[in-house]
Every structure is written in structure tokens, then in C-alpha cells.
N, C-alpha and C positions, 0 to 999 in steps of 0.2 A: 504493500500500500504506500511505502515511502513516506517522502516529507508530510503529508498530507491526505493523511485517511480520511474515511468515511467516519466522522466524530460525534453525531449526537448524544451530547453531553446535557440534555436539560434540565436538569436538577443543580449540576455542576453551576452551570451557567445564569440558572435564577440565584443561585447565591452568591456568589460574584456582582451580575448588578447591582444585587439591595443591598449590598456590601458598599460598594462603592457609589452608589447615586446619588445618595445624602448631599456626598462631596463634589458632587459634577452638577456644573450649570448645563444640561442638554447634552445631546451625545449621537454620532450617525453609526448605522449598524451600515460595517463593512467588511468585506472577505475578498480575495484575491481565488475565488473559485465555486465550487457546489457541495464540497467537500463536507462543509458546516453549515448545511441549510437551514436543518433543523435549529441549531443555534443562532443565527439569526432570527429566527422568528419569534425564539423565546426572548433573545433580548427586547428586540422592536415592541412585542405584545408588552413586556414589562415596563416599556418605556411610557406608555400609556398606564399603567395599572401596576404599581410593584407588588399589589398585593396577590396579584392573579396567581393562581396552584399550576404550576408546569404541566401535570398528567391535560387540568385544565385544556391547557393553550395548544397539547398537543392532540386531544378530542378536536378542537376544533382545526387544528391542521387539516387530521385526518380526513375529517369529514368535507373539509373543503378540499384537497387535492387528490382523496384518493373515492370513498364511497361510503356516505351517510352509515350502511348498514356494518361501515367493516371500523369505527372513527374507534370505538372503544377497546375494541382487540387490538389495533392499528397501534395505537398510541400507547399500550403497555406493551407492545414487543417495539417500539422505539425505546421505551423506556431500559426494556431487556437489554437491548444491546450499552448501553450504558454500562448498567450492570456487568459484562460479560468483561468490562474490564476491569473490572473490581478482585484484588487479593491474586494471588499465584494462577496460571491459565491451567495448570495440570489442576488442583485443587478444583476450578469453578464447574459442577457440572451444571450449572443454571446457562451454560456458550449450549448445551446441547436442548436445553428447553427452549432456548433463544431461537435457535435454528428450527424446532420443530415448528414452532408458532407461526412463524413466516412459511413454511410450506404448507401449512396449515391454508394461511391467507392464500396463497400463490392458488391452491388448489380452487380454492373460491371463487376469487376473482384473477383469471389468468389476464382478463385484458390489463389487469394494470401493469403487468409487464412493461409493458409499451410505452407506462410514466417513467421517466428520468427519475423522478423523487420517491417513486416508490423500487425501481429497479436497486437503486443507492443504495438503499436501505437493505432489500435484499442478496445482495453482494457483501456487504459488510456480516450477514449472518451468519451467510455461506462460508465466508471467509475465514472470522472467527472460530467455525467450527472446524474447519481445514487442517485449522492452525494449530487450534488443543489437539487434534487427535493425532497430525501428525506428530507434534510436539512425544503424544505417549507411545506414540509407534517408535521413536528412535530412542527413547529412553529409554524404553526396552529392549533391543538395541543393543543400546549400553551399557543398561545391566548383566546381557546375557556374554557381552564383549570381556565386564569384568572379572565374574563368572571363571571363565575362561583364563583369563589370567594370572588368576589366583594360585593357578596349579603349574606352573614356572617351576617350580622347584620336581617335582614331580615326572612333569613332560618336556621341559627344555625350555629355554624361552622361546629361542626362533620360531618351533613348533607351535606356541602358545600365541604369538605375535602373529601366524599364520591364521590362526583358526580366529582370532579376533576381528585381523581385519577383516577377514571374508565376512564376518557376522554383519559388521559395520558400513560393508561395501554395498548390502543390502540395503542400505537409506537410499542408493542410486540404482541400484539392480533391478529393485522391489521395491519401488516407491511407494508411501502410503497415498493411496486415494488416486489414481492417476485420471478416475472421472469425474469426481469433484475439482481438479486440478483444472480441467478441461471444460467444467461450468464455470468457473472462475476466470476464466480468461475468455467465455463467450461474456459474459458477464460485462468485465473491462470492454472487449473491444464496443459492446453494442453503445457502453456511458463513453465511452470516447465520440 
């Protein structure tokens, strides 16, 4: 995702204002992309209203950009992805309720595909989950790499440096998800 991921942060980002507005005479909501849409909107809304509840603001996103009947589910799996980067990514299995929520919706309502601001979102969830599982697919890995090393005294090292890397060479041999891999980058290319 690089400099500039897919971020909606709204919770984050209502606290932050009302943190700082006290002390601000007025303020313009800007981004150099699409990346922070969602954050955008919760500033600008709060710019109007500090008191407004984010889940709030983002009901009414949903229900304006994507569809009346999907605003309430829509706007706690925004919420979700927030969450998904909360605490250690191996730890978080709420990255795999995130992702399910969104296929959930996809399954619903497939035209919204076709929205920029809802595809966003579901590329981020995609992605996120890509990410933890590969993440446990090579940890393991590397556990079974360590494993393996432990017995150096026993099998030789070379031998044991042998049977590791091969275990390890499997992150590029055997990569985890190669079709998720492969929605992720339809994904990218269609937000490009």
C-alpha cells in the first residue's frame, strides 16, 4: 500500500479535531489523494458539528455514497477496518471479521463494485486480511525453519542450514494466497 494507504481512521480522526478546534480559528479539509476519504469527511462533518458521533457521520456517508439499505452495516465494517489496525496483526483476528463483513456486503450489493469509494474500502479489507495470514503462513515458516535448527548438533549444521532454507524458500515457492494476491492487484489496477 506504501506511503499512502487506504486509512479510514474515524474515530482517530474525531478526536484529533475536538482536540484541536478549540484552538483553531476555521480550518480547510485537504488530502493530496483518495486514500483518506473517509477522513475527510469526518473532519468537514465535525467542522460543522464537533459534537457529531463518527459511526454517526459515517451512516450517513454510507447511505449517501453507497445504499440507504446497506449505511448501517457499511459504516461499522469502515469502522472494522480501523480496528484491524489496532494491537499486533498476528494477534487481531477481528482483520478476519473485517474481511468477512465486506464480502458479506460485496455479495449484496455487487454493483457497488463499480464505486471508487466503496471498491477502496474493499481492497483495504482484502488486503489487510492478505496480510495477517500471510504474515502466519511465514511465521510458521519460521518456526518450523527453527525447529530444524535446533538439531545442528545432532545433524550437522550444513545439513540443518539445508533443510531450513528449503522450508523458508517456500514463502517464494509456495506462496501464501496467490489468489487473493491476484484480487489485490485487480483491485489496484481497476482504483488506478
Amino acid at each position: 500500500l506504501g506511503r499512502e494507504p487506504v486509512n479510514p481512521r474515524p474515530r482517530f480522526y474525531a478526536h484529533v479535531h475536538n482536540w484541536f478546534a478549540p484552538s483553531t480559528d476555521g480550518f480547510i479539509t485537504y488530502s493530496d489523494g483518495v486514500h483518506d476519504d473517509v477522513n475527510k469527511i469526518i473532519w468537514t462533518r465535525l467542522g460543522w458539528d464537533p459534537a457529531a458521533d463518527p459511526r454517526d457521520i459515517l451512516v450517513e456517508y454510507c447511505r449517501f455514497f453507497f445504499r440507504p439499505d446497506l449505511a448501517e452495516r457499511a459504516a461499522d465494517a469502515l469502522l472494522a477496518l480501523e480496528s484491524n489496525w489496532d494491537g499486533p496483526l498476528a494477534q487481531n483476528g477481528g482483520v478476519d471479521a473485517t474481511w468477512a463483513a465486506w464480502r458479506q456486503l460485496e455479495k449484496e450489493a455487487p454493483e457497488l463494485m463499480e464505486q471508487w469509494r466503496w471498491r477502496l474500502h474493499a481492497f483495504r479489507a482484502l488486503y489487510d486480511y492478505f496480510t495477517r495470514h500471510r504474515l502466519l503462513y511465514e511465521t510458521a515458516l519460521e518456526t518450523e525453519a527453527n525447529r530444524i535448527l535446533a538439531h545442528a548438533r545432532t545433524r550437522g549444521a550444513e545439513a540443518v542450514m539445508d533443510a531450513a532454507s528449503a522450508v523458508l524458500g517456500r514463502a517464494e515457492t509456495e506462496p501464501f494466497g496467490p489468489e487473493l494476491r491476484a484480487a489485490l492487484e485487480a483491485h489496484g489496477e481497476a482504483l488506478f
